[in-house]
C-alpha positions as CSV (number, residue, x, y, z in Angstrom):
1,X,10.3,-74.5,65.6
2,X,11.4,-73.6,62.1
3,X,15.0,-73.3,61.6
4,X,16.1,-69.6,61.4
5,X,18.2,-67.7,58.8
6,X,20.5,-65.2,60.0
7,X,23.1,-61.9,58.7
8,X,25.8,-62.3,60.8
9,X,29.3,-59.8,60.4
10,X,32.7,-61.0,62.1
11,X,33.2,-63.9,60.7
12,X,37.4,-63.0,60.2
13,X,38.0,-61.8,63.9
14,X,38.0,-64.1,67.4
15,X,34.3,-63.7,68.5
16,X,31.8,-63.5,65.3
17,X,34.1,-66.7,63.6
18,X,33.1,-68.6,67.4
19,X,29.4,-67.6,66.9
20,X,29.3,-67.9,63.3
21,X,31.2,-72.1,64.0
22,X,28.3,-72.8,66.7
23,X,25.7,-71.6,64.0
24,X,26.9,-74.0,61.8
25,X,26.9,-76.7,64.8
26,X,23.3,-75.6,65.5
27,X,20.7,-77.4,63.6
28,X,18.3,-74.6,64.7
29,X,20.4,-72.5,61.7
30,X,19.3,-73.3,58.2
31,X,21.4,-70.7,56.8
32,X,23.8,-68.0,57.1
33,X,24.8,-65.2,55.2
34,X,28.4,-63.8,56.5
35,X,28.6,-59.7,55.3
36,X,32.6,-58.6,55.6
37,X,35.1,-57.0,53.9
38,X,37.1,-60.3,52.9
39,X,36.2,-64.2,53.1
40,X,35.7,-66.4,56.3
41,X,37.9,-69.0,55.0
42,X,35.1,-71.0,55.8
43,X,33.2,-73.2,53.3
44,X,29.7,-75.0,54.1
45,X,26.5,-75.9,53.0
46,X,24.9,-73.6,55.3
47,X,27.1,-70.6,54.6
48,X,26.5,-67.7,51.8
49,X,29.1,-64.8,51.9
50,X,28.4,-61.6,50.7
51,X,31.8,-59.5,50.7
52,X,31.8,-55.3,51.2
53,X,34.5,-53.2,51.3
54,X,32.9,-50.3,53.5
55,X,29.8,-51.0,55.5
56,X,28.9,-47.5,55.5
57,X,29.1,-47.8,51.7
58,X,26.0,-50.3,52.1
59,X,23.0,-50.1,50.0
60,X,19.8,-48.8,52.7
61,X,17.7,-50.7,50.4
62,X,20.0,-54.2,49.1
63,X,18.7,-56.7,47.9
64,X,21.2,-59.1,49.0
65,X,20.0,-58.8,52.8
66,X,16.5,-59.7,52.4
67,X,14.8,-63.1,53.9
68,X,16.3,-63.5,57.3
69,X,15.1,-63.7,60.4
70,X,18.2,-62.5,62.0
71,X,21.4,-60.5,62.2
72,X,24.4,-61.2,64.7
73,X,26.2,-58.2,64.6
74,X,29.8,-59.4,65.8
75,X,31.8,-56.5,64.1
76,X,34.0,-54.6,66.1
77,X,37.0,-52.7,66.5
78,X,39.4,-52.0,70.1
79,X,39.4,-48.3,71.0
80,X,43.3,-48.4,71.8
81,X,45.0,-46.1,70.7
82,X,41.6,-44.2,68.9
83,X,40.3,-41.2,69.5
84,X,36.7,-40.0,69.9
85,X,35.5,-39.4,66.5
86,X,37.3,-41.9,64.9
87,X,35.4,-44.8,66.8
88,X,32.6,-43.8,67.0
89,X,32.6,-43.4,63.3
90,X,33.4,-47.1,63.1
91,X,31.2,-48.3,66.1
92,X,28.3,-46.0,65.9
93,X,28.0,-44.5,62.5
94,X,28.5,-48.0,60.4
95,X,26.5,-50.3,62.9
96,X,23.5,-48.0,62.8
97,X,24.2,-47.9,59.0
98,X,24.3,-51.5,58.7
99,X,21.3,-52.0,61.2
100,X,18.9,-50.2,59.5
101,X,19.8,-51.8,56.1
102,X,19.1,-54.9,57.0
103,X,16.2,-53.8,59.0
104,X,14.8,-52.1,55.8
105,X,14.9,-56.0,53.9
106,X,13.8,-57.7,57.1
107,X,11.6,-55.6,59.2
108,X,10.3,-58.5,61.8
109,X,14.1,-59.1,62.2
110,X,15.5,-59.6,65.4
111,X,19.0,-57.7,65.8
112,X,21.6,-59.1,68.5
113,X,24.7,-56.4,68.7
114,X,27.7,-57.6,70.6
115,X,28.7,-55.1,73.0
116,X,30.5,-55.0,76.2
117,X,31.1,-55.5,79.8
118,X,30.6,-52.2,81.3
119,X,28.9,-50.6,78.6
120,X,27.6,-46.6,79.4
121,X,23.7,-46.9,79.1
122,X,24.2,-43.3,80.0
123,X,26.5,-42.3,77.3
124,X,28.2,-39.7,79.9
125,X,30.4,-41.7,81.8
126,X,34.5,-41.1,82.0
127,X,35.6,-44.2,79.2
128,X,34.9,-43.1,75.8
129,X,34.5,-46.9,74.2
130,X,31.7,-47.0,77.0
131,X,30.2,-43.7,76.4
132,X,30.0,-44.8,72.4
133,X,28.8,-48.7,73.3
134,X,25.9,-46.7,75.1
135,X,24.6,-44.4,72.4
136,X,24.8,-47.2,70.0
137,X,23.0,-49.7,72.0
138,X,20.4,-47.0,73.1
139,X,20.3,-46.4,69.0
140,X,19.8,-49.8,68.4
141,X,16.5,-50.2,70.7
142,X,15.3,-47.4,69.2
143,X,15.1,-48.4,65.6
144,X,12.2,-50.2,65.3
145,X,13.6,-54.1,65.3
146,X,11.2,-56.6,66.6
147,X,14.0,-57.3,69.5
148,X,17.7,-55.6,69.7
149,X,19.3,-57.2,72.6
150,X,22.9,-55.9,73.1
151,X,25.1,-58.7,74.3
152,X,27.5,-57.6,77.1
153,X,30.1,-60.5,77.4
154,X,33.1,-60.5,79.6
155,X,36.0,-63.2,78.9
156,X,34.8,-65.4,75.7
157,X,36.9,-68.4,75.3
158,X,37.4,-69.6,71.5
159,X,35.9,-72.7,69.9
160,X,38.0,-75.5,69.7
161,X,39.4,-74.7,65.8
162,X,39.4,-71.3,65.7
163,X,41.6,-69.3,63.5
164,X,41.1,-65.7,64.4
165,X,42.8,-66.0,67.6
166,X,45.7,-62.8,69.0
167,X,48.2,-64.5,69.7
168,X,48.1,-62.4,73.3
169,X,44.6,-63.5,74.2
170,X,45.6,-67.6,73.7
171,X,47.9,-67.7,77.5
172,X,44.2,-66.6,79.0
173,X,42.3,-69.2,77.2
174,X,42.6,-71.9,79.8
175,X,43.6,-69.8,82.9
176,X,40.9,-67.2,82.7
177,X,37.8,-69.6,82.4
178,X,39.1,-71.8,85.6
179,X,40.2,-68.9,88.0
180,X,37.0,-66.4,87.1
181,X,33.9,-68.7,86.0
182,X,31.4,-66.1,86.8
183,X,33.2,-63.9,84.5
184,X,33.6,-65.7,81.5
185,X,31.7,-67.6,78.6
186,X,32.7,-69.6,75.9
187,X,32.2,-68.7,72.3
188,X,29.4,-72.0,71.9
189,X,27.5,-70.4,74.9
190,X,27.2,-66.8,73.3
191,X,26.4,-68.3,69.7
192,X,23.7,-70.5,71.4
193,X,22.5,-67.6,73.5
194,X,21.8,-65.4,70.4
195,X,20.2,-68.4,68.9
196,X,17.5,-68.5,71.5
197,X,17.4,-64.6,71.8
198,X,15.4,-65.2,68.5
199,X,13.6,-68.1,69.1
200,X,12.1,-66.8,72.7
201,X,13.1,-62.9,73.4
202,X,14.2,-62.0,76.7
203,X,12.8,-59.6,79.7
204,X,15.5,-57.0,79.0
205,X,17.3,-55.8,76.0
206,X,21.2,-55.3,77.7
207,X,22.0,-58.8,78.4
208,X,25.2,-59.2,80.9
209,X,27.1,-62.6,81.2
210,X,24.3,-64.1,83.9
211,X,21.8,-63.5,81.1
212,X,23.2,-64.8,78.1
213,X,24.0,-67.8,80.2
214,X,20.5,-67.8,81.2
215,X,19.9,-68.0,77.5
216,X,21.9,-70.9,76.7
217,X,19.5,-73.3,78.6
């Protein structure tokens, strides 16, 4: 197999800095371009950053996102304290943007979208972020990616040297993983799990914890 080069956003908060250090682990990534609004803080052989101050503001035809194989789409925001049409704006509007940009430069690309446990495939259910996870992953399928698999991970424990870390989420780290196993990953196992979403697809596109586990074998 030929080492794969992938888009990935994230890199500055807890779970796209995990997947982005496990693609630098992995010698399965030859390269990696991280898209955000400000640096990683992360320098490597591997690693090309491309810095944007509004994805939405993205070129649908830039030049910067051509040649990979891949895009990890770890972006996200928490809908606390947001209403409606404020995240979808920010969850719908700019990951569709920012999908079919890259799909535009790349179109055998395979798109992996970071999701959620309990995501609305119906888009009508009572929780808004839900209802919005939906439509965008029902979006995302329809776009016309080789694969979009829409990662739906419950508790994600850090990789050992992460930065990007709440300072609330660190008393969970070790108590979550040993008291609910079946409902928690580490940051390695989604990484690696995206990795081989590439390499050799998967029977269904919504991908819940058992799955991308599955996935890291």
């Amino acid at each position: 197999m030929n080492p794969i080069k992938i888009i990935l956003t994230g890199a500055t908060g807890m779970v796209g800095e995990g997947v982005l250090m496990e693609c630098l682990e992995n010698p399965a990534v030859s390269e990696i371009l991280s898209i955000s609004r400000k640096p990683s803080g992360k320098t490597h052989a591997k690693l090309k950053e491309y810095l944007v101050p509004d994805f939405l503001a993205i070129d649908l035809h830039d030049e910067h996102l051509k040649g990979y194989d891949a895009c990890f789409f770890c972006a996200g925001i928490s809908s606390v304290g947001m209403n409606e049409e404020d995240y979808t704006k920010i969850t719908y509007d700019t990951t569709l943007h920012f999908a079919q940009a890259v799909l535009n430069e790349n179109p055998d690309m395979v798109f992996n979208y970071v999701s959620g446990a309990h995501t609305d495939s119906t888009e009508s259910g009572k929780l808004m972020w839900a209802r919005v996870k939906g439509r965008t992953e029902n979006a995302l399928k329809k776009l016309g990616f080789r694969n979009a698999f829409n990662f739906r991970p419950g508790f994600m424990k850090p990789v050992d040297g992460q930065t990007h870390v709440k300072w609330f989420f660190k008393p969970f780290i070790w108590f979550f993983p040993v008291f609910f196993p079946s409902k928690s990953l580490t940051l390695h196992e989604v990484g690696r799990a995206m990795i081989n979403a590439v390499y050799k697809g998967y029977p269904t596109s919504a991908l819940e914890i058992r799955d991308i586990k599955n996935l890291t074998i």
